[in-house]
N, C-alpha and C positions, 0 to 999 in steps of 0.2 A: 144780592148779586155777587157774593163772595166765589162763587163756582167760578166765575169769571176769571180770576186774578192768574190763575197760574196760567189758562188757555190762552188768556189773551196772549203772555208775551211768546206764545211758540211764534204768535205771528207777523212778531218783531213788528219795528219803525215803518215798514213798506207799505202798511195800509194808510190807505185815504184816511179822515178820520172820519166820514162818513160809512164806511165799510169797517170801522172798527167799530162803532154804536151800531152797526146793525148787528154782528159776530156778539157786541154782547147781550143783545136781543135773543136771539137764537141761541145761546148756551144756558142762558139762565132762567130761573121760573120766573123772574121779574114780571109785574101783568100792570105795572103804573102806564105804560103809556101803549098798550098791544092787549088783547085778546090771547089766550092760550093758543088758541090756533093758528098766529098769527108767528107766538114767538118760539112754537116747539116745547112750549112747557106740558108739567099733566093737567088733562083735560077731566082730569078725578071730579065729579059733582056734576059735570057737564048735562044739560037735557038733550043738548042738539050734537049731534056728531059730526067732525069738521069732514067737508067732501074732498078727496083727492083729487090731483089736476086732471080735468074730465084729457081720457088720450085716445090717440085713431093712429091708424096706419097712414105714416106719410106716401102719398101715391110716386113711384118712379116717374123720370123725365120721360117725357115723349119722344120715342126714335133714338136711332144712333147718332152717335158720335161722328166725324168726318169719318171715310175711309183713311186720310192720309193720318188723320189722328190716333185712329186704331192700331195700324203700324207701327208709329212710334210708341204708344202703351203697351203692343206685344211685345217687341223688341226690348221695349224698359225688363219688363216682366223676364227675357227670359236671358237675357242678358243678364240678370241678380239670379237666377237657377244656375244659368253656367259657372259661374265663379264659386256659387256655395256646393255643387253636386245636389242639386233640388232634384228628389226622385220625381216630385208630381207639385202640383198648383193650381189655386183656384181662385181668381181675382174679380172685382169689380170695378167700376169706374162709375156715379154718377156727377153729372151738371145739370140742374135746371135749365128750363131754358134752352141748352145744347145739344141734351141727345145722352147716351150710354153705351159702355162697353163690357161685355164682363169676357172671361178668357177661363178655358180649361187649357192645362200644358203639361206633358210628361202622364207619369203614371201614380197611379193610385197603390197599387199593388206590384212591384216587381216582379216575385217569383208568379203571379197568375196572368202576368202581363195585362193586365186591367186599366185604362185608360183614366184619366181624372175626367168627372164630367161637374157640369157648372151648376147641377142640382143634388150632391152629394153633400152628407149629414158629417162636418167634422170637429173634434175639441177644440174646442177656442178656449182653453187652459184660463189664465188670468184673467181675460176678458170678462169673466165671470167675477169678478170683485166688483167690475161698474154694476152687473145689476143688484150686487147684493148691497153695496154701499147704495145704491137710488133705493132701493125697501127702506133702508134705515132712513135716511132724509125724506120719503113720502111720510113716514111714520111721525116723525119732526114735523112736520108740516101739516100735522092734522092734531099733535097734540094727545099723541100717543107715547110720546118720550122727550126728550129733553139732549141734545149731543152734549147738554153738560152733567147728565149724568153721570156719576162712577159707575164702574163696569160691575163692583162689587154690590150693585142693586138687581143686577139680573144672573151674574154668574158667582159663584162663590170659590175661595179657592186658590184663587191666580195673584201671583204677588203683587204688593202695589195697588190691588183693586178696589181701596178707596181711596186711591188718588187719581186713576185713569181713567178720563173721560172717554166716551162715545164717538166723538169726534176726532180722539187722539188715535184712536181705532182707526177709524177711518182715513184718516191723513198721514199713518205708518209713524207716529212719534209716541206711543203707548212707550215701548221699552219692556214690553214682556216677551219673554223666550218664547223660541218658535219650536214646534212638535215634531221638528222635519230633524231630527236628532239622531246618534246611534242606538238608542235601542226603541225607535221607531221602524229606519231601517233595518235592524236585524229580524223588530216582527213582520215585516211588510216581504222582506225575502225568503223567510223560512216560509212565506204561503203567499205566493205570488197572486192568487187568484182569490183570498179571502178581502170581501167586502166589509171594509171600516164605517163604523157612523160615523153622526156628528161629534157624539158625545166621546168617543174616543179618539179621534182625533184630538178634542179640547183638552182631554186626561193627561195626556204630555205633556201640556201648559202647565199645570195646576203644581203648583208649590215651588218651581222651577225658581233659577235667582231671575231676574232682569239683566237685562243687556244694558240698561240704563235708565235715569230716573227720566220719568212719564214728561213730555215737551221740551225735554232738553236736546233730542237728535231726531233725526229721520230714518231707519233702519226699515227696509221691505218687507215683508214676511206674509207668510200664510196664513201664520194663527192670529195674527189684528183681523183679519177677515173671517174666520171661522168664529173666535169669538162675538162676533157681528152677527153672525149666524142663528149663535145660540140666541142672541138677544133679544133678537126679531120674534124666535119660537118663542120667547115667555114672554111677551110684548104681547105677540095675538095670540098665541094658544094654540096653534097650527104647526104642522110642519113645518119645514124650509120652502121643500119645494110645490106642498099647495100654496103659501104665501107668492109665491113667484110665479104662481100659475094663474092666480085671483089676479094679482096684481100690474103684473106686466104682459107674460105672453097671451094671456086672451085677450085684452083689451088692446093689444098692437095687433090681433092676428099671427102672431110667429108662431106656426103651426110645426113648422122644422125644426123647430127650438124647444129644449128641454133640460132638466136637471137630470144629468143620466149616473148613476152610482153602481149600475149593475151593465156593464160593457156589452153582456150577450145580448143585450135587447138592443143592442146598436144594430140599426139595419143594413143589409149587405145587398151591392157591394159598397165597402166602404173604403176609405184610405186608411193604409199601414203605415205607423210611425215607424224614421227610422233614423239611425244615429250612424255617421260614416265614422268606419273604425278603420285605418289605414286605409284610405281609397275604398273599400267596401259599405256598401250599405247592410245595418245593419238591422232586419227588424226588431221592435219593441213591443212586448204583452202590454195590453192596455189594461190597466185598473184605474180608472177614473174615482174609485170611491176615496184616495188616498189624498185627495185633493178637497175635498168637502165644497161649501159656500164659497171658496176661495179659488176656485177653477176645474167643476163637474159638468163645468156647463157642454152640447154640443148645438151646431147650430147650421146653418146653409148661406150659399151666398147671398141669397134674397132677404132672408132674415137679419143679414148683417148690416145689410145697405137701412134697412130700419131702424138699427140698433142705434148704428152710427149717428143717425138724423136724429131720433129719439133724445140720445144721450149730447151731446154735442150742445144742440138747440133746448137742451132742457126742459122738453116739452112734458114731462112729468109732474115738476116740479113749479114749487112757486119762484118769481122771478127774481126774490131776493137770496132763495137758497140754494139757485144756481148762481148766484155771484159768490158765495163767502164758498162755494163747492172747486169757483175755480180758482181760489189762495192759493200757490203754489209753489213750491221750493225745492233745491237741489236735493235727488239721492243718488247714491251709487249704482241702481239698480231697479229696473230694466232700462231700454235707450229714451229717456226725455229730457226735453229740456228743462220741463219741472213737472214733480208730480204734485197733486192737489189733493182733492178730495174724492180718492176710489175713480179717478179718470188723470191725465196727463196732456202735456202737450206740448207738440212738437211743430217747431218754424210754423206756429199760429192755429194749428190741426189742432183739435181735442178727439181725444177717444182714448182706446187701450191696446197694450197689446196682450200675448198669450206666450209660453214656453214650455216647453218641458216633455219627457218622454216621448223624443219624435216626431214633436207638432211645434209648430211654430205660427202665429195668429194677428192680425194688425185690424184694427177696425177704428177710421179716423173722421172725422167730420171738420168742411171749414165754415165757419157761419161768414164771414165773407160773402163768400160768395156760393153760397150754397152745397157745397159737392161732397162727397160721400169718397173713402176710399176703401174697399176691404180687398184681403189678404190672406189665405191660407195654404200655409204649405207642410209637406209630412217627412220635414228634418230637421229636428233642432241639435242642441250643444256642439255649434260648428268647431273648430281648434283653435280661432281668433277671437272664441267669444260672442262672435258677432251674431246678431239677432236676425234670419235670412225673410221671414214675414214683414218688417220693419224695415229692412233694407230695401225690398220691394215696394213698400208704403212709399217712400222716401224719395225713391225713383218715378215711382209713379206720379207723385205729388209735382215733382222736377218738370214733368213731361204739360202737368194743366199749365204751370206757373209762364211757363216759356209760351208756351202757347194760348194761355189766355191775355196774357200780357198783366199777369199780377201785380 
């Protein structure tokens, strides 16, 4: 159980110490008192192969929301567009039990005057980390890897990589350099429209110094999540995104949901990203391929209100890998109050959100009490920083709180 020793302390004093014997259950091949399948070790020799958490489409609430409730959700909604210049927006609202609401507002398209509609296909940028981190913990949970693996058993290469584990991946405390650099940039502008892999994108990484040693800080980045990526592909031997196709969107049904790296097969009409540059909206070229495992994903309103209940409630997972999933601690970056394990959360919400080029993405769940909240809109890098899909999250969430009496 020696893989243990450095993991454990990323997760300091704060754990139970019943949730610290489980964390070291799950990182290590240990099998004295668990089964492989049980504790994410390899299942190397095995006869039987362990079954994934059998998953279904959670069904929507029945009926709407009050009228006078809806009011105040629009109003939240469009009240966070007026203060950020939100060109367009596409929201949800579910409650058990209560009813729903979902809202198109503004425009999709400026220069076509194109209206946002509530069945339109948009990047949910980051978002896309929660379903690549749930591959990697379904894979743990069957005993197809180990989150205390070093990363130097599936990818070669990248500094440090026999000391950063799988789960340091996942929880952003790796400390290896991120591919999003200058002369990523410089390739990525000289051909604005050339289609990056996986494997190029991870090429950046590879021999680069570290930002710090592995569990010593929290730093956000794209490449812990692309190299996740890779890892899943040598794990099963598959793509990326048949692995995501097998795995999660058939078995939820999310048919509007997809791993998209090639923009032009985005169906139209669709929403235009755009960046306000002195009071003007500005539109942005989409290349989604520049983003990998780490946010290629796009997705619908209906599919997010899934995603959210999916990931939230853990319903993929087993019930102890959604507890060591929700350890969570401060970063700089994006709005949470702690991020965890490839999901976050905020005043009690789990889920994730999305940025970049444009878009901006929120998809939150409260197991409380049920409810679902999602969030898309096509204007990110406001001038305060501030995150305008999350800011909406936030208001919206304000709007149940008050009026459920939370």
């Amino acid at each position: 159980m020696g893989a243990v020793t450095k993991t454990r302390n990323v997760f300091n004093v704060a754990m139970a110490g019943g949730l610290t014997a489980l964390l070291a259950l799950l990182l290590s091949g240990c099998t004295s008192a668990s089964t492989p399948s049980e504790t994410g070790a390899s299942n190397a020799g095995s006869t039987t192969a362990p079954r994934p958490a059998e998953a279904s489409r959670p069904a929507a609430p029945e009926g709407d929301l009050p009228e006078a409730f809806q009011s105040e959700l629009q109003a939240a909604l469009e009240s966070v567009m007026a203060k950020y210049a939100v060109p367009g927006a596409a929201a949800g609202v579910w409650m058990p039990g209560e009813g729903s609401w979902t809202a198109a507002a503004g425009l999709a398209n400026i220069d076509g005057d194109i209206p946002v509609t509530t069945d339109m296909v948009w990047p949910i940028r980051s978002i896309t980390k929660s379903y690549t981190v749930t591959l990697i913990l379904q894979l743990a949970d069957e005993g197809k890897l180990s989150l205390g693996d070093t990363l130097n058993k599936y990818v070669d290469g990248v500094t440090d990589g026999d000391q950063i584990t799988v789960l340091e991946l996942a929880n952003m405390s790796s400390g290896n350099a991120d591919y999003v650099n200058a002369a990523f940039l410089a390739q990525w502008q000289a051909d604005p429209a050339r289609i990056f892999t996986l494997d190029e994108l991870n090429s950046g990484v590879l021999h680069q110094p570290a930002q710090f040693a592995p569990g010593t800080k929290y730093v956000y980045t794209n490449s812990n999540i692309n190299l996740l990526g890779a890892v899943i592909e040598k794990v099963t031997g598959e793509p990326f995104a048949q692995v995501l196709q097998e795995r999660i969107l058939n078995p939820l049904k999310q048919t509007g949901t997809s791993y998209m790296v090639d923009a032009s097969k985005w169906a139209v009409p669709h929403p235009v990203g755009y960046v306000i540059d002195d009071g003007v909206p500005q539109a942005q070229v989409e290349n989604s391929s520049i983003l990998g495992p780490a946010g290629s994903m796009f997705s619908t309103l209906e599919d997010g209100r899934v995603w959210a209940d999916t990931l939230g409630t853990g319903a993929l997972l087993k019930p102890e890998t959604q507890k060591l999933r929700e350890i969570g601690h401060k970063i700089a970056a994006p709005p949470y109050d702690l991020y965890a394990v490839g999901m976050g959360t905020t005043d009690g919400w789990w889920g994730h959100n999305g940025e970049g080029v444009g878009f901006t993405a929120a998809t939150f769940h409260d197991n409380e009490t049920g409810a679902s909240i999602v969030v898309y809109m096509n204007e990110s890098t406001v001038a305060d920083k501030s995150h305008p899909a999350d800011q909406a999250f936030r208001a919206l969430a304000a709007v149940l709180q008050n009026g459920t009496g939370k």
